[in-house]
N, C-alpha and C positions, 0 to 999 in steps of 0.2 A: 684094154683096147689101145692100140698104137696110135689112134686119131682122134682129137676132140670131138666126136659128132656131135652132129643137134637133134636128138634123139624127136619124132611127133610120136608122142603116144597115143593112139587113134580108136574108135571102135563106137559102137550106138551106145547112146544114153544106157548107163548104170554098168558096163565092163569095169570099171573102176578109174578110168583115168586118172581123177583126181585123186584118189593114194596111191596109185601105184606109181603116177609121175613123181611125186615129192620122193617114196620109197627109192624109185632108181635112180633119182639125181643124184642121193646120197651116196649108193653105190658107187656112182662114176666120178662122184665128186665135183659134178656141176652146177648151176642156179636152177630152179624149176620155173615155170610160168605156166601159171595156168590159162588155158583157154578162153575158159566161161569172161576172162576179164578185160579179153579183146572184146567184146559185144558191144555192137552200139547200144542205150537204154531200148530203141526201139525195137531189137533182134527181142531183148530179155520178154518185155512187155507180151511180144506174139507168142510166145514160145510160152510163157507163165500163162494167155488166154487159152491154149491147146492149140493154136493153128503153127502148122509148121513152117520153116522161113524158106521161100526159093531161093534159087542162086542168085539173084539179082540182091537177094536180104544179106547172102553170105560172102559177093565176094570181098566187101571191103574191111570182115573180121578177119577172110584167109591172109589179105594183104597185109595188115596189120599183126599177125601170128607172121607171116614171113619176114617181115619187119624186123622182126626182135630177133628172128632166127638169123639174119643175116648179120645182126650187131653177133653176134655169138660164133661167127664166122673164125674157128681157129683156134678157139675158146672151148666148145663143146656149150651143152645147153638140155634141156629137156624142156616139152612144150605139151599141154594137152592140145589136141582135135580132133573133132569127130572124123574129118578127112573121109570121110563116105564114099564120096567116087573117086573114081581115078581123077577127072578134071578139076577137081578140090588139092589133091595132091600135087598135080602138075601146078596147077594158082603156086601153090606153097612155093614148087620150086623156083619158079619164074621169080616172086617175091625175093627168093633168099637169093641171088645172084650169087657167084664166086662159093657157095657152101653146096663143093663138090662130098660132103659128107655129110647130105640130112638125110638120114633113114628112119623107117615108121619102122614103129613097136604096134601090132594090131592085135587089138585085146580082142579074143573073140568067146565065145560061150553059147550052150544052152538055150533060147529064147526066156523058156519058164524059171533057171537061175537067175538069166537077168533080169527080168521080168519082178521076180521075187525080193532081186535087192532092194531097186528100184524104190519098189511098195515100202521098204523101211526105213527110205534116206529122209531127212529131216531137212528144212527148208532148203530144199534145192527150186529152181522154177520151173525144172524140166517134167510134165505129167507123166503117169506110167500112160497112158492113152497115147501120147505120140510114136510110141517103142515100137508099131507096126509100119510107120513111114519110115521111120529110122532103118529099118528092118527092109524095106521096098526100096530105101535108096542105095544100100550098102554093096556097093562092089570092092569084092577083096581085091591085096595087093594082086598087081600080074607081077608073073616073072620075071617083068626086064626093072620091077622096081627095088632099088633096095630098101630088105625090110624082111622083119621074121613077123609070124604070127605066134602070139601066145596065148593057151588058153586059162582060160580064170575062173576054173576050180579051186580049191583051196582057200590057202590063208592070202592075205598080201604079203607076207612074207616072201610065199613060197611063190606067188604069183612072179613078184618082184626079184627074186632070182632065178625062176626060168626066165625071164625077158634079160637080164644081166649075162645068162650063160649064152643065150642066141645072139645079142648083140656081139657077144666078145668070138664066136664062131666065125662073127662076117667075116673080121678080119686074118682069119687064120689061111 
């Protein structure tokens, strides 16, 4: 890619973010940060009871994920979030000032694949039980956003080099 991006790697609980982000940073050869570690304790807490967090719970993680996106500003970067709706997205942007290069990687899949990972990840806080609001709030990229979708079939390997081959597209 001719441009440092700040890649958000985005999608409902269990698309992979978390390997696939680390998998493409290496790729591109930039820092990863993960999402879940913007959370205030009290996001973690709701979310580990099974109740989902409204925007009022989430704006000050977006802000805090745009934060670091904006220190990565020219640098390049990878970042998980769920980024769910567009006005999640737009948060992000607003946060990252001057990082006319953040684009979403949006993992998507299956309900019952992801559903299925879900059920095997080991101490994560996030319930399979929440994966239907996750699912209600999820609006894809539109098209004036940059950003590819990728689906996550497969290995993470393979996952993590289609999202490599579509990022490197953008800028052709």
């Amino acid at each position: 890619m001719s441009t440092p991006h700040v890649v958000v790697v985005m999608g409902v609980a269990g698309t992979g973010k978390t390997t696939i982000g680390p998998l493409l940073a290496a790729q591109l050869g930039v820092p990863y940060a993960e999402g879940d570690d913007f959370h205030p304790p009290a996001n973690i807490a709701k979310m580990s009871a099974g109740t989902p967090l409204t925007d009022d719970d989430r704006w000050p993680w977006l802000d805090a994920i745009g934060a670091w996106a904006h220190s990565r500003a020219g640098l390049g970067g990878v970042v998980s979030s769920s980024a769910l709706k567009r006005s999640y997205r737009d948060r992000l942007r607003a946060a990252a000032p001057g990082v006319d290069s953040l684009v979403f990687v949006h993992l998507t899949g299956d309900r019952a694949l992801i559903e299925d990972r879900m059920s095997h990840r080991q101490g994560h806080f996030m319930p399979t039980a929440l994966l239907d609001s996750q699912f209600a709030t999820l609006q894809p990229l539109g098209a004036d956003e940059a950003g590819v979708a990728v689906d996550v079939t497969g290995t993470p390997e393979e996952i993590s080099e289609r999202a490599f081959g579509a990022l490197s597209r953008l800028d052709q």
